[in-house]
N, C-alpha and C positions, 0 to 999 in steps of 0.2 A: 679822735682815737683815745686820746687822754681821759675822757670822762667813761667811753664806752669800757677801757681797762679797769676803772673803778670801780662802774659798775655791778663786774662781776664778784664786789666781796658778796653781793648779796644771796650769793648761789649760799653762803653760807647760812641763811634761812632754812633752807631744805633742812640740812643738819640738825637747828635749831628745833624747828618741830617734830618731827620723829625724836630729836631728845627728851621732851615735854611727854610726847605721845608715851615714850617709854616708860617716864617716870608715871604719867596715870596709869600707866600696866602693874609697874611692879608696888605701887599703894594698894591697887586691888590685889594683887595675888599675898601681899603679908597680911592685907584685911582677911581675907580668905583665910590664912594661917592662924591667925587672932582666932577667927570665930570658931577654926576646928579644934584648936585647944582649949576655948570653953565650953564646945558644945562636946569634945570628946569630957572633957572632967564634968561635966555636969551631967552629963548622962549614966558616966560609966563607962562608956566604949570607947575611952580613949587611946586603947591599942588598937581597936577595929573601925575605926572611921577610915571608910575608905582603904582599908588593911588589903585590899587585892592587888592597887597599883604597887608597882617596883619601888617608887619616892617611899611610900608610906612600909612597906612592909619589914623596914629596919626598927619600926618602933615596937614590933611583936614582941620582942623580950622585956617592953619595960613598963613599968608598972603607970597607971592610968596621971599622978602627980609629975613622974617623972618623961612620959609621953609628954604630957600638957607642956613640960619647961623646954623640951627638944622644939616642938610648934614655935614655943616665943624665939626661941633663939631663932628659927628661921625665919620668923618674919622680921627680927629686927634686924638681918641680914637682907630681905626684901626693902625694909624703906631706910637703910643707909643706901643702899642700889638707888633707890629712885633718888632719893638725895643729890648722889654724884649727878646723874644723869639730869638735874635739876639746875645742879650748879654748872656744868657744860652748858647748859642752853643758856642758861643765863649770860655767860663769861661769853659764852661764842658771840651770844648778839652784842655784849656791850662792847667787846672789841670788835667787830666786824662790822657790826649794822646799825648804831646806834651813834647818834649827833651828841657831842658833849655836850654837858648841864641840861642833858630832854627831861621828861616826865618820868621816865622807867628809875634812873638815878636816882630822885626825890623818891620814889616811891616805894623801893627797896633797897633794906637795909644795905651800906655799904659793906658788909660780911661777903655779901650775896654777890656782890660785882666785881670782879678781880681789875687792878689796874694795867697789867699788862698779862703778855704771854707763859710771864717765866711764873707771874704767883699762880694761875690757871693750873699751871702743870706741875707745882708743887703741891696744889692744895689737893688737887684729883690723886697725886701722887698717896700725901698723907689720907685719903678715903680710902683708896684702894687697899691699903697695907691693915686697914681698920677690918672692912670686908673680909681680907683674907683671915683676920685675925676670930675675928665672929663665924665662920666658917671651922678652923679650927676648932674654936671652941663645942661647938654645935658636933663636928665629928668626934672629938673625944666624950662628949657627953651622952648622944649614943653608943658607943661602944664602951662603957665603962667597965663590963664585964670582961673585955675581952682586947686589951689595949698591947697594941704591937709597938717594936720598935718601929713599923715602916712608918709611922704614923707620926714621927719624928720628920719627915721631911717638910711638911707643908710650916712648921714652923722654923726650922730652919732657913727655908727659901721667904719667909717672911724678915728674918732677920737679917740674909744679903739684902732685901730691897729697901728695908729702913737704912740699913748702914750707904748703901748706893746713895739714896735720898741725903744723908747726910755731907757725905761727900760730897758731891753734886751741890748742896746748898746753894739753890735758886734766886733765896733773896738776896744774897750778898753782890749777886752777878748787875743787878740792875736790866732786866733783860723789857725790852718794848715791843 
């Protein structure tokens, strides 16, 4: 019964690869964003590429250089995303599914493999707060013409979750 209950950390696999799966998604979709920002500035239509969808049609008002920096800001918002969802698979398998001192260890950087639970969920913690921050950014930088107070929220609610984070401070806890 004992080894059948152990077993089951391996369900955490499944998790593991759909996280992988993810982050190949979201490298191609900011590759995608890369190339629309230099195929929009190198053409010229860097307000009309693809200007019908909904995503795209916030960029109508800005001029083809500053289209092109809204594109980067999104995809460096895309491959910090796959990032996380990088470092989750990774952290899920080497606590869950991985023999101490195996191959995976040796073979990537220790950055990459969290030693317990608590740095796992500080370090995703400290991405997420990045995410949301490149997010902001990328919304104030379309709307530069046209900048509301309500647009104050998202960084606001960025600075309870660093301060949360701080509080909370994970490493000091020792957590396994």
């Amino acid at each position: 019964m004992t080894n059948f209950i152990a077993s089951l950390r391996y369900g955490a696999l499944v998790a593991v690869f759909f996280s992988f799966i993810s982050a190949a998604l979201m490298l191609v979709v900011g590759g995608v964003k890369v190339y629309k920002a230099v195929y929009g500035y190198v053409t010229g239509t860097g307000t009309t590429v693809l200007a019908g969808t909904a995503g795209e049609r916030v960029l109508e008002h800005l001029s083809e250089e500053d289209a092109a920096i809204g594109r980067i800001i999104e995809s460096v918002d895309a491959f910090l995303i796959a990032l996380v969802m990088l470092y989750l698979g990774f952290g899920m398998y080497a606590l869950f599914c991985e023999k101490k001192g195996s191959a995976l260890a040796n073979l990537v950087q220790s950055s990459v493999v969290p030693k317990n639970i608590g740095e796992l969920k500080e370090t995703l913690a400290h991405l997420i707060i990045v995410v949301l921050f490149v997010l902001f950014t990328r919304q104030v930088w379309l709307n530069l013409d046209n900048l509301t107070w309500e647009m104050l929220v998202l960084p606001s609610g960025i600075a309870l979750l660093a301060l949360a984070l701080k509080l909370a401070d994970f490493s000091k806890r020792g957590h396994d």
